[in-house]
C-alpha positions as CSV (number, residue, x, y, z in Angstrom):
1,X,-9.0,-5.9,18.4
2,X,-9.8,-2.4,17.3
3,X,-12.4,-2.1,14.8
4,X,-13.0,1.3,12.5
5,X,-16.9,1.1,11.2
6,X,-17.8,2.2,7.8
7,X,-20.0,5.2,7.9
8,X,-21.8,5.6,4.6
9,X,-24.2,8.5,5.7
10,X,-21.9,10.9,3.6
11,X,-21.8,10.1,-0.4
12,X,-17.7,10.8,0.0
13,X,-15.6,8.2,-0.5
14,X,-13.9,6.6,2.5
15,X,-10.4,7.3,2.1
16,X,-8.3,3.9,3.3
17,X,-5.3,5.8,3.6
18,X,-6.7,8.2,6.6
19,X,-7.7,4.9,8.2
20,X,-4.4,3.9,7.7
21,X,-2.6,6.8,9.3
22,X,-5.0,6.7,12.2
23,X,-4.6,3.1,13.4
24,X,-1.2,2.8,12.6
25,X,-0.1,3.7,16.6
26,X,-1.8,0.5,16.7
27,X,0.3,-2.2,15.5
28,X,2.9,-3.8,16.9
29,X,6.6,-4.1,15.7
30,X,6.7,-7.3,16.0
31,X,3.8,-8.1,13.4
32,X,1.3,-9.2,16.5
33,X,-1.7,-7.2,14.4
34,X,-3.2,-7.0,11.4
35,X,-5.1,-4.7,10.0
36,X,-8.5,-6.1,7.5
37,X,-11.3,-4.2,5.6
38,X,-13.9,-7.0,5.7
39,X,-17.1,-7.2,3.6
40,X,-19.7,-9.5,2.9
41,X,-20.5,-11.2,0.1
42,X,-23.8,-13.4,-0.2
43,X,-23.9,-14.5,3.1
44,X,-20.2,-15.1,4.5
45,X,-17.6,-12.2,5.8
46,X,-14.3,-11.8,3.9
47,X,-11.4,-9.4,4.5
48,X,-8.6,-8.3,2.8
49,X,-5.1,-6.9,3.8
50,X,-5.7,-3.0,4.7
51,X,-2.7,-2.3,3.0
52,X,-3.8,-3.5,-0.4
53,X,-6.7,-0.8,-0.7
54,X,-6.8,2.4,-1.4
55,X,-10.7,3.5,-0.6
56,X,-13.9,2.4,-0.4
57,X,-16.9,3.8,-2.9
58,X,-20.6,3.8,-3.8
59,X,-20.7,2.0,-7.2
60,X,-21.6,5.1,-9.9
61,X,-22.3,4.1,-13.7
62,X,-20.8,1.1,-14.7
63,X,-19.8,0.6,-18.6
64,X,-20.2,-3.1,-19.4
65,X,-16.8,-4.3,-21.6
66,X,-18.1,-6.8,-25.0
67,X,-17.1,-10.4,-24.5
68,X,-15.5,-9.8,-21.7
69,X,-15.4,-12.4,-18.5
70,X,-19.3,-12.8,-16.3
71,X,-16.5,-11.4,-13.4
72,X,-15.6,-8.2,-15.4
73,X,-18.3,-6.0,-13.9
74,X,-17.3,-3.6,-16.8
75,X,-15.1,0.1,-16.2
76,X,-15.7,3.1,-14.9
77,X,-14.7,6.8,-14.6
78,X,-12.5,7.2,-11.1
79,X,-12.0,10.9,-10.8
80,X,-10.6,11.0,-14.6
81,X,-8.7,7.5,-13.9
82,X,-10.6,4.5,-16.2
83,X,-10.9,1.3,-13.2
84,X,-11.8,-2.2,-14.0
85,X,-14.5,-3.7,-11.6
86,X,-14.4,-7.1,-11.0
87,X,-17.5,-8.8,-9.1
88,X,-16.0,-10.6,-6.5
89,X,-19.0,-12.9,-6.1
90,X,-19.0,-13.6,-9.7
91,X,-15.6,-14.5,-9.9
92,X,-15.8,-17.0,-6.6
93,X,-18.9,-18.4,-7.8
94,X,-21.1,-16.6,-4.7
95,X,-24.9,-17.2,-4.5
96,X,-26.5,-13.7,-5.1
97,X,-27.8,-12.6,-1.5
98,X,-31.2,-11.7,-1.3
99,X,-31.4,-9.9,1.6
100,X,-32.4,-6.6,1.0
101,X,-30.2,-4.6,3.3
102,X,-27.1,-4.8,1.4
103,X,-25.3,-1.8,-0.1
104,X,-23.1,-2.5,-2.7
105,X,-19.8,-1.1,-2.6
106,X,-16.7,-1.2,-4.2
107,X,-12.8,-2.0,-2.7
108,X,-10.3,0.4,-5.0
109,X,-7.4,-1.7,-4.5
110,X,-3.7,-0.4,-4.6
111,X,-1.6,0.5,-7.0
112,X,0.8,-3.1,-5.8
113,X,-1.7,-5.3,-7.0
114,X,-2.2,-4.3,-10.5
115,X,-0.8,-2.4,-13.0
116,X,-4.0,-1.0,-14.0
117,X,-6.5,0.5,-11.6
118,X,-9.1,-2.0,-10.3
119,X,-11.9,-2.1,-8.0
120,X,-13.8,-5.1,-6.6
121,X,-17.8,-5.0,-6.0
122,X,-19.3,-6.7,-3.3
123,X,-22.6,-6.8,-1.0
124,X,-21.4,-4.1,1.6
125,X,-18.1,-2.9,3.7
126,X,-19.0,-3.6,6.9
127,X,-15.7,-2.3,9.0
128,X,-11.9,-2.2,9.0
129,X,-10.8,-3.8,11.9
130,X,-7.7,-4.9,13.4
131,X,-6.8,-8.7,15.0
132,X,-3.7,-10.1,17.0
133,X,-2.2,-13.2,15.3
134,X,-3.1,-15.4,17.5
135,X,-6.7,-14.5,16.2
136,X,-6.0,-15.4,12.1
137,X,-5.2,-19.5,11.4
138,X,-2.6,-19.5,8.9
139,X,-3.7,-22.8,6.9
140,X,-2.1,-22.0,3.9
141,X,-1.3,-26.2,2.9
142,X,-4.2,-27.2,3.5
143,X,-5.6,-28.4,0.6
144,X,-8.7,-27.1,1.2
145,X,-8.1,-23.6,0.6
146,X,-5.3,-24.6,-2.0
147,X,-6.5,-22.6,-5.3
148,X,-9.0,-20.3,-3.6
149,X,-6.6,-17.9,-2.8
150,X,-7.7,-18.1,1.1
151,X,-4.5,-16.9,3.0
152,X,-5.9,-17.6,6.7
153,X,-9.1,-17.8,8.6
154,X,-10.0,-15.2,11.1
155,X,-12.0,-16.1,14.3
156,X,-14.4,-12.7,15.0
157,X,-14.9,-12.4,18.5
158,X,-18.3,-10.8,19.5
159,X,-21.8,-10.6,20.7
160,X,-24.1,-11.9,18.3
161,X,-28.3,-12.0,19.2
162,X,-27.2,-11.1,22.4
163,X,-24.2,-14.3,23.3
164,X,-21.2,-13.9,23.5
165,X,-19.6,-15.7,20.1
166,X,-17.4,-16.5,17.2
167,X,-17.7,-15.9,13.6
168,X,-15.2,-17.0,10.7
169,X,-13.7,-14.2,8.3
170,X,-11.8,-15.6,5.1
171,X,-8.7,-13.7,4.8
172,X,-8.5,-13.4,1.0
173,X,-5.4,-13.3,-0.5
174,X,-6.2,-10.4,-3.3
175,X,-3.1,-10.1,-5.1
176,X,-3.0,-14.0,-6.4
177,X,-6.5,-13.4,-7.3
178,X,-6.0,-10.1,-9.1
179,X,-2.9,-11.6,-10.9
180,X,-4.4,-14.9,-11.8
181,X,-6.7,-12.5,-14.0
182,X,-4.9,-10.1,-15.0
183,X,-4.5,-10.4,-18.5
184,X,-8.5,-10.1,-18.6
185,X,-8.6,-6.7,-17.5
């Protein structure tokens, strides 16, 4: 597992693409890895597929949209490029962390999962990180994840207070979640 930690001491944008290029000696022909910016939102870790994102942002000014959906954030100015935000947390019906340590961010997604330019806002980036298959459990029929747009469960491997232990990602599948709204933004 190879993990790339966000570093927000700068205010510029982390670029997804130069992460791209860098870990792409990394993966495997065969489709053994795969490659995750993971985030938090309340309290749980989610991840999304590396290859649907562009770059990674400090939220600026935010115009709220009129009667538009509680998960519409509102739009803002992307370099001269309008982008629809879309609160993650909102939109998955996510407690509000209060634990002040969170930065918000926000995920610029690609240009393959909407026709428009959207972003998604949630508690922090933590890293992008890469995982064998054998780490990710594939449970797309069960009916548990069916219409939450879960694509697979990732088992973390690390030290955590000092033990050696697990922790659960939620491998969100972005594009059916983008798509299932986009004729909202």
């Amino acid at each position: 597992m190879g993990t790339y930690t966000m570093n927000y001491e700068e205010e510029e944008p982390v670029v997804i693409e130069n992460i791209r290029k860098s870990t792409a000696s990394g993966r495997t022909r065969d489709g053994g890895t795969h490659q995750f910016v993971e985030f938090i939102l309340g309290h749980e870790n989610f991840a999304v597929n590396l290859f649907h994102t562009r770059e990674v942002i400090t939220p600026t000014e935010i115009t709220p949209l009129p009667n538009a959906p509680a998960y519409i954030t509102g739009i803002m100015d992307l370099r001269g490029i309008i982008t629809t935000i879309v609160d993650l947390k909102q939109m998955m019906n996510i407690q509000t962390s209060s634990d002040g340590k969170k930065r918000a961010r926000i995920i610029i997604l690609d240009q393959d999962i909407s026709k428009k330019p959207v972003g998604i806002l949630v508690d922090d980036v933590s890293s992008v990180t890469t995982y064998a298959a054998g780490d990710i459990d594939h449970d797309a029929d069960d009916t548990a994840h069916r219409g939450r747009s879960i694509l697979g469960v990732i088992r973390r491997k690390g030290k955590e207070g000092g033990k050696d232990g697990h922790s659960l990602v939620l491998w969100l599948d972005i594009h059916a979640m983008i798509e299932r709204i986009s004729g909202e933004i």
